[in-house]
N, C-alpha and C positions, 0 to 999 in steps of 0.2 A: 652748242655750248658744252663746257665740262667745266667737271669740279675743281679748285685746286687752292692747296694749301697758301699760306700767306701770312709772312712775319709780320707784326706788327710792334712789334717792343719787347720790354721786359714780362715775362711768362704771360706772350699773350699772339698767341697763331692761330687764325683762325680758317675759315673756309668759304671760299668766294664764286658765284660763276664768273668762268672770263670765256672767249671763242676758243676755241681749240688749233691748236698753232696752222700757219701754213707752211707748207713745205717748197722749197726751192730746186730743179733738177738735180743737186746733187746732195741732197738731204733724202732720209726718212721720218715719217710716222707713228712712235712707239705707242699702243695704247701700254697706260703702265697697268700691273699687276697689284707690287708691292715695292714698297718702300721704307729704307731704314733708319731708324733713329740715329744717328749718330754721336757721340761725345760730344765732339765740335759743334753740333746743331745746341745740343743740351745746354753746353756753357756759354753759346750766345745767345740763347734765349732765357737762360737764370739771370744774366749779368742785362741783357736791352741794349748790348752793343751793336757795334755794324761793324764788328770784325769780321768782316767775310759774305756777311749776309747785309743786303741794305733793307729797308724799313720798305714795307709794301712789295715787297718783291715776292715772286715765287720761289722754292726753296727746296731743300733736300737730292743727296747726292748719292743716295746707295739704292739702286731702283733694279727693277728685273720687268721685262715686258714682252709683247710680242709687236709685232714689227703688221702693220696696217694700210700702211701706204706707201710707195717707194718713186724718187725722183727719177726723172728719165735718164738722166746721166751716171746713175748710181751701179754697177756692176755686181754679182753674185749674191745679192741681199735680196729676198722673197717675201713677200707678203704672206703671214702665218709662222715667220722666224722666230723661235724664242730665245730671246736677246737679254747678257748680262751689258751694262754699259761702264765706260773708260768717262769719270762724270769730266774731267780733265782733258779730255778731249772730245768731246761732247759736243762744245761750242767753240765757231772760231776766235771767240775770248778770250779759249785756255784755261790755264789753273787760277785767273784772277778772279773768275765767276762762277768757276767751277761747284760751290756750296748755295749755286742760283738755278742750276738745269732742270729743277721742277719735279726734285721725286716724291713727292706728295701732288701731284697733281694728274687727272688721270690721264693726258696727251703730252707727247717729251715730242717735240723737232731734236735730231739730231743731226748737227750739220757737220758736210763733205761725208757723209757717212762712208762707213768701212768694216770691212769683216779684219779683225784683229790689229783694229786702231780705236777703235770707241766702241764695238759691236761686236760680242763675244759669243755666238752660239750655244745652246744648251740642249741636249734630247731629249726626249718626251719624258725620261723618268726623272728627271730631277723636280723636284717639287717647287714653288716659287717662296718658300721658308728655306730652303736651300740655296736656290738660288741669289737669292737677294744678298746675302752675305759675302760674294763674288768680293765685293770693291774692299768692305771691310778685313775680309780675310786676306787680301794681299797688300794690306799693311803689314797685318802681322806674318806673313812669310817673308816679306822683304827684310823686314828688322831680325827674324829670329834666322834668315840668312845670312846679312849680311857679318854673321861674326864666323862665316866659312865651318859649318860645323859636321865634321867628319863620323860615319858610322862607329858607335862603339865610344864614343865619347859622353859622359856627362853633364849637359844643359840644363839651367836654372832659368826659369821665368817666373820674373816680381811679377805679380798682381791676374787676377784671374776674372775679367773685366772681357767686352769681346773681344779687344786687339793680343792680349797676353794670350786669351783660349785659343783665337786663330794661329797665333807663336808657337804653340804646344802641341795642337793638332796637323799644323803644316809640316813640322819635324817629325812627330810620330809618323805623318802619311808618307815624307819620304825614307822611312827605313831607319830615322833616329830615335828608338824605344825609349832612350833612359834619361827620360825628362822630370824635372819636378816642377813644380807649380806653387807660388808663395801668395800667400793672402791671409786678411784676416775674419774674414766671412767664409763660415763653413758652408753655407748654401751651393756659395759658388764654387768652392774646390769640389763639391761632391760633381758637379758638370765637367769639371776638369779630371774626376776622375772616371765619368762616363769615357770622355776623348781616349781616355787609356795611359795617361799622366800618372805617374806620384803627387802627393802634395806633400806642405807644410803648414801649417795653422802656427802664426808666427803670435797668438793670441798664448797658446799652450807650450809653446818650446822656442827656446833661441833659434837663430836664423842657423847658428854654426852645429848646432848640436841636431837639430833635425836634418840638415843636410849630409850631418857623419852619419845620420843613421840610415839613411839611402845609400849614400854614395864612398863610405870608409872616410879615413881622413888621409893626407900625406904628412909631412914633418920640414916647416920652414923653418930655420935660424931655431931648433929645438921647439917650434911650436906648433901644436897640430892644427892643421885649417883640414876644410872638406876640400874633397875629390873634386872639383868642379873645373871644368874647361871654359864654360864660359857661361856668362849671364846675357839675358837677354830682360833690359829693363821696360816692361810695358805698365809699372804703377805710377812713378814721379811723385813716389814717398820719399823724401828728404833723408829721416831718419833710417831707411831701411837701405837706402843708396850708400850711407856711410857704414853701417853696418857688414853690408858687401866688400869696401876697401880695404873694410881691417882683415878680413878672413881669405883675400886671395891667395892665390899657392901661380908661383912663377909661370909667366908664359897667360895669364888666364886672359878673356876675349872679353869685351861690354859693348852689348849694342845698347842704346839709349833710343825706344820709341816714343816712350811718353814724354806729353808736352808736359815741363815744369815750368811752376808760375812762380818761382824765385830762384834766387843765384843758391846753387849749391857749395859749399866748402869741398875741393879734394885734395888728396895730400897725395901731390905728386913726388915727396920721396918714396910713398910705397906704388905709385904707377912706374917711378924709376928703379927701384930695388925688384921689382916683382917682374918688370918690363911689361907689364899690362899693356893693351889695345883698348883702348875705347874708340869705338866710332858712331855717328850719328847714322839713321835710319828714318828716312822721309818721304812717303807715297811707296810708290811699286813701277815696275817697269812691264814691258810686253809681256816677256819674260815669267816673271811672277805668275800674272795674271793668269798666262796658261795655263801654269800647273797648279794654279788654285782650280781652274776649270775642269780641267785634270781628273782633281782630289773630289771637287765636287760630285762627278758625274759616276766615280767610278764609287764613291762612296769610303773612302779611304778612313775616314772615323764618322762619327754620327753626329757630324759638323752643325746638322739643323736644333742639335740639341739646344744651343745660344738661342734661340729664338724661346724667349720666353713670354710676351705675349704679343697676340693680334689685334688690332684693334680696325674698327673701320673707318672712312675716311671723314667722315661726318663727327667723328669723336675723336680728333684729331689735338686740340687741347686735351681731354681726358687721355690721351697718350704720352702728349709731353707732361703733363702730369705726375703719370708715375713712372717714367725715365726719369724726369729728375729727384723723384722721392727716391731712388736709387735703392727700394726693397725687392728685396726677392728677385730683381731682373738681370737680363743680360744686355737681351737685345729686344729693344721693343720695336714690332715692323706694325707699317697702318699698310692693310687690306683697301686696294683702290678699286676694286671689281663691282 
């Protein structure tokens, strides 16, 4: 038997025995390590939906483990493998159940298993607080790529939350230093500026006047906007989204990660006068994933710094808890060992 998490409604997850999966020839065996709190867990557990997650099911999708038992058909995968997982390919499901593969639970089946299809290798020195942010961090590298963002340029990231940190630190790791970081929680920018980010405290200075103070400004139609190439939005603050349209300077880039929960106003006379790019930004590819694996192993910023608490699996409420009291955290991971 083993332990494992289980939604039950509105703030309320609890912890059940069930058997421990069986595996099929061309599956493996993950015992899990750790497991991540997620956003998307958070707000369907505050709200008691079944967006994503059904009612009695097992649940969570940001896990790290090592590898236990392997199917007879399964090719270059070992028993004692420490394994980030693809929660999205995970099962032959897909991304429908994807926020179902069991990362609070201490045994994951992984099926059709694969090395750099759902089963991402990790070396001995990565720690499993490092680890575990694999799946969340290449969200935010996919988003804070997709606006094509070249050495030597200047990038803005709204909100300092872990998808924006993993935006800031994925560009710092590949060689893009001159980042800043927008929030209104100085807690959190101070972790942003562990990563090795600029910030802004949009609490204490306008969005356009702290970013001239980083980044100079240019001069459009006689008005100064900041130096900025492109934004990279991981808050899906309304107000701080408009804020951004009015201060573009020609040619600027927007990637949109964050899920917003209502229609935004934009004024696409100035996406046409400015010729702005916006584009949408959703999951991560093979791709990504690598060079989050990458970034992890080799240490490229002190990426575990988001991990701000552990909890164990048995206190597992008192974890969503205070994930969603949303004090002092980043990323809260539950300890399955």
């Amino acid at each position: 038997m083993m332990k494992a998490g289980i939604y039950q409604g509105r703030n309320d997850v609890r912890v059940e025995e069930l058997p421990i999966p069986t595996i099929g020839p061309k599956d493996v065996l993950v015992r899990n390590q750790r497991g991540g709190i997620c956003g998307t867990d958070i707000n369907i557990v505050k709200a008691g939906s079944e967006m994503g997650i059904r009612f009695g099911q097992q649940f969570g999708h940001e896990l790290f483990g090592e590898v236990v038992e392997v199917g007879a058909e399964v090719k270059d995968i070992t028993v004692g493998m420490r394994v980030g997982i693809n929660p999205i390919t995970a099962k032959r499901a897909g991304r429908r159940y994807s926020l179902e593969i069991g990362g609070f639970s201490q045994y994951v089946a992984i099926e059709d298993a694969a090395l750099n299809y759902n089963l991402y290798p990790m070396n001995d020195s990565v720690t499993p607080e490092a680890a575990v942010l694999m799946e969340p961090m290449s969200v935010g590298f996919h988003g804070a790529f997709s606006v094509s963002p070249q050495a030597g340029e200047n990038i803005v990231v709204l909100g300092a939350g872990p998808i924006g940190l993993s935006a800031a630190a994925g560009l710092i790791g590949e060689g893009i230093p001159n980042v800043v970081v927008i929030d209104i929680d100085e807690w959190r920018l101070a972790k942003a500026r562990e990563l090795g980010a600029l910030t802004v405290n949009t609490t204490e200075v306008s969005l356009k006047d702290g970013l001239i103070r980083h980044f100079g400004s240019t001069s459009v139609y006689g008005k100064d906007v900041p130096n900025v190439d492109a934004f990279v939005d991981a808050a899906g603050a309304p107000p701080l989204f408009e804020q951004v349209m009015k201060i573009l300077k020609p040619h600027a880039r927007i990637a949109i990660i964050a899920v917003y929960k209502h229609e935004v106003p934009i004024s696409l006379a100035q996406v046409m006068s400015m010729e702005a790019k916006i584009v949408g930004a959703s999951g991560y590819t093979h791709e990504d994933i690598v060079k989050v694996v990458d970034h992890i192993e080799k240490k490229k910023t002190p990426i575990a710094t988001m991990v701000t608490q552990v909890y164990k699996l048995d206190d597992l409420q008192a974890a969503f808890d205070k994930a969603i009291a949303a004090k002092e955290t980043i990323k809260v991971v539950v300890d399955l060992t």
